[in-house]
Every structure is written in structure tokens, then in C-alpha cells.
N, C-alpha and C positions, 0 to 999 in steps of 0.2 A: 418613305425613306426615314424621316424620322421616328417612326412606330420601329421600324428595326433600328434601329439607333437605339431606342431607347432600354427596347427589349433584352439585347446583344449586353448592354452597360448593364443592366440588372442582372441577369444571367452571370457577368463578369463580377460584379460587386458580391453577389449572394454566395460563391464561388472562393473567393475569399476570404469570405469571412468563417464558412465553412474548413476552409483551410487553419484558420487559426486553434480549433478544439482539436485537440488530436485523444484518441482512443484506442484501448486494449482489451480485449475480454481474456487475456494469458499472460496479466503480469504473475510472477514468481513471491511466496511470502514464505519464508520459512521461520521455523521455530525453534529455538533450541535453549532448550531448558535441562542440558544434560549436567552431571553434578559428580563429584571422586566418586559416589556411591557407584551411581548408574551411567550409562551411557545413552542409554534408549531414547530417552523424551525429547526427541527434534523430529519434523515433520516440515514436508512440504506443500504450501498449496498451489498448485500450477494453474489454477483457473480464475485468480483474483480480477474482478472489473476497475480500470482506473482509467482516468481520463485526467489530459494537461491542456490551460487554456494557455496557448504561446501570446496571446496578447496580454492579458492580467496576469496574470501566472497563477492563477486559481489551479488547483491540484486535489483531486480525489479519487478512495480508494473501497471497494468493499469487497468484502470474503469470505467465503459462504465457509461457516467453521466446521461444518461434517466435511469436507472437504480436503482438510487436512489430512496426508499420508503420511504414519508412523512405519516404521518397518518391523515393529511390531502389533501385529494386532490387538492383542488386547489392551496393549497401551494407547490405542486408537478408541477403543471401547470405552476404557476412562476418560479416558479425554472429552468427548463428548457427553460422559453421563450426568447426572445431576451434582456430584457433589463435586466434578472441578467446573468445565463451561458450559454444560446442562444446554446443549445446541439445541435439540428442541422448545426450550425458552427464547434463548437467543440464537437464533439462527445466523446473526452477521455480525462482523466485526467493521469499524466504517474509519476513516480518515475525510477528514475536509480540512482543506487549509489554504495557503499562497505562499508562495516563493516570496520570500522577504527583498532577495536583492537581484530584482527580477533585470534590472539595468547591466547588470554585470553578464549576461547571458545572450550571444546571438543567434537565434534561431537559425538565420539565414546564411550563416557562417561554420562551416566544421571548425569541429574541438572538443577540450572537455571543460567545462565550467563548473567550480566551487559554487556549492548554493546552500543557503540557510531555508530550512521551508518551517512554517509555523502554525497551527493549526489545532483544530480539535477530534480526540481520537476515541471511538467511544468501543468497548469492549464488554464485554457479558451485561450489556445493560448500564454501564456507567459510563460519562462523559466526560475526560477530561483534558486539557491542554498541554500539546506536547510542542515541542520543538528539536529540529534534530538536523543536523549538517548532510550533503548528500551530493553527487557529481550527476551530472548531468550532459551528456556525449553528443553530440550532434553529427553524425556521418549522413549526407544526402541530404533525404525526403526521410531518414530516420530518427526515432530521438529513442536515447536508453536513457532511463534515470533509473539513480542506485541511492541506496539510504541502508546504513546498520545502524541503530538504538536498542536499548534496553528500557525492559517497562518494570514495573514490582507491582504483582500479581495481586497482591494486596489492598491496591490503590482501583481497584477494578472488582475486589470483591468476592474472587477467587484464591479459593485454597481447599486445605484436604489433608488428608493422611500422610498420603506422599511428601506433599511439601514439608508438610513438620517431620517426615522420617527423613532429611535431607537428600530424595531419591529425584525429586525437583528442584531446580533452581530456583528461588523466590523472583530473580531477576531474571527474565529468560532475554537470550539476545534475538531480536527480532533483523531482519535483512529483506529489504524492497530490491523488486529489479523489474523494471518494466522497459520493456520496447514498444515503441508509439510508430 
């Protein structure tokens, strides 16, 4: 009796804790670097990996950069090639970070909750520290979190013709949505 006892309470506790990471292999990452010149340069990636810990509020993100849909292709072509984000070098764009004001947030409770998340974002091979405001919804056993920032292209090492022809935004506006 106690051997199930004990079993039953591990089984419940490891269950748990499991409970607490929650994951997506289809969070949304889009891109939009469109500019008066052009319109073209925004892209979608609908297969980004992210994962939220509801007890620390640890939050990470990766995304695989051929991935990214232009609704023009050859503007997909560049994008990828060597002289803007040469995805065969760098294959992934990555976020790690935590929810600053993880208290203010109930998992356990529907709503929508204001969050600060803070962290390191590393892009064509450079890493650097971003922080950026973002809502986070809690309906059920579900959680969406949303995040819009801009990055400058520059600070990551990226640039090209385009950009200096003003047909890119030096700033592109970046937009997270993931459902957990």
C-alpha cells in the first residue's frame, strides 16, 4: 500500500511539474521591414519553436530563417542570401529571456496580463539584449503571448544595397504571437 502511495504521489508531483513548461512548435514571427519606397519586405514565419516556464517565467524563442514567407519570391531569395541574412551561415534567429514581472501574471486565472520580458536576442550571429513590453491572455489550459519591437539591423550586422537604397527599413517592426 505504501509502494502505491508513494508511486501514485510521484506520478502526481512529476505531472506537475511538467505542467508548469508549456510549448509550441507554431508560434507566428513576422517581419516587416516595408518602407514609402516598397512595400514588399514583410514575411511570415509560422513554424517558430517557443517555450514558457509558468513557474519562473523563463521564455524562449527559435526560428528557423529560410522559413520566413515573402509574398514575393525573389525578395525571399535575398533575404536569405549572403549579403543580407546568409541563412546558410546562420540558420536560426534565438530569444532567451524571463518575464520581468512574473507576479503580476495568473496562470491559473483567465485574463489578459501586461508583462515586461527581458532578455537576449541573438540574430545573424550577434547577440544582444533586448527588452520589450508584451500581453500575455490566459483563456483555460491556454496561454497566447503577443510582443511587437523593432530591432536596427545594423546592431546585428545586417545590411545591403537595399537598405541604403531605402527599399528596407533599417528598423524593421518585429511581432511575436504564440499559443501554448
Amino acid at each position: 500500500m505504501k509502494k502505491t502511495t508513494l508511486i501514485l504521489a510521484l506520478v502526481m508531483t512529476t505531472g506537475s511539474l511538467f505542467a508548469q513548461k508549456k510549448t509550441t512548435t507554431s508560434a507566428v514571427i513576422s517581419f516587416d521591414a516595408t518602407t514609402a519606397i516598397d512595400a514588399l519586405p514583410k514575411a511570415d514565419n509560422k513554424t517558430a519553436i517557443a517555450s514558457l516556464d509558468t513557474k519562473t517565467g523563463k521564455l524562449a524563442f527559435e526560428v528557423t530563417i529560410k522559413n520566413f514567407a515573402f509574398s514575393n519570391p525573389r525578395i525571399q531569395e535575398h533575404f536569405n542570401a549572403e549579403g543580407w541574412m546568409n541563412s546558410d551561415k546562420f540558420p536560426t534567429a534565438t530569444f532567451k529571456g524571463d518575464i520581468k514581472n512574473l507576479k503580476d501574471v495568473n496562470f491559473g486565472k483567465d485574463g489578459s496580463y501586461k508583462v515586461t520580458v527581458a532578455g537576449e536576442i541573438t540574430i545573424h550571429g550577434v547577440t544582444k539584449p533586448i527588452e520589450s513590453t508584451g500581453t500575455i491572455v490566459v483563456s483555460g489550459s491556454k496561454i497566447k503571448a503577443t510582443s511587437d519591437f523593432k530591432i536596427k539591423l545594423e546592431d546585428f550586422n545586417v545590411n545591403g544595397g537595399a537598405i541604403a537604397a531605402g527599399k528596407v527599413s533599417k528598423e524593421p517592426a518585429i511581432s511575436v504571437n504564440a499559443e501554448f
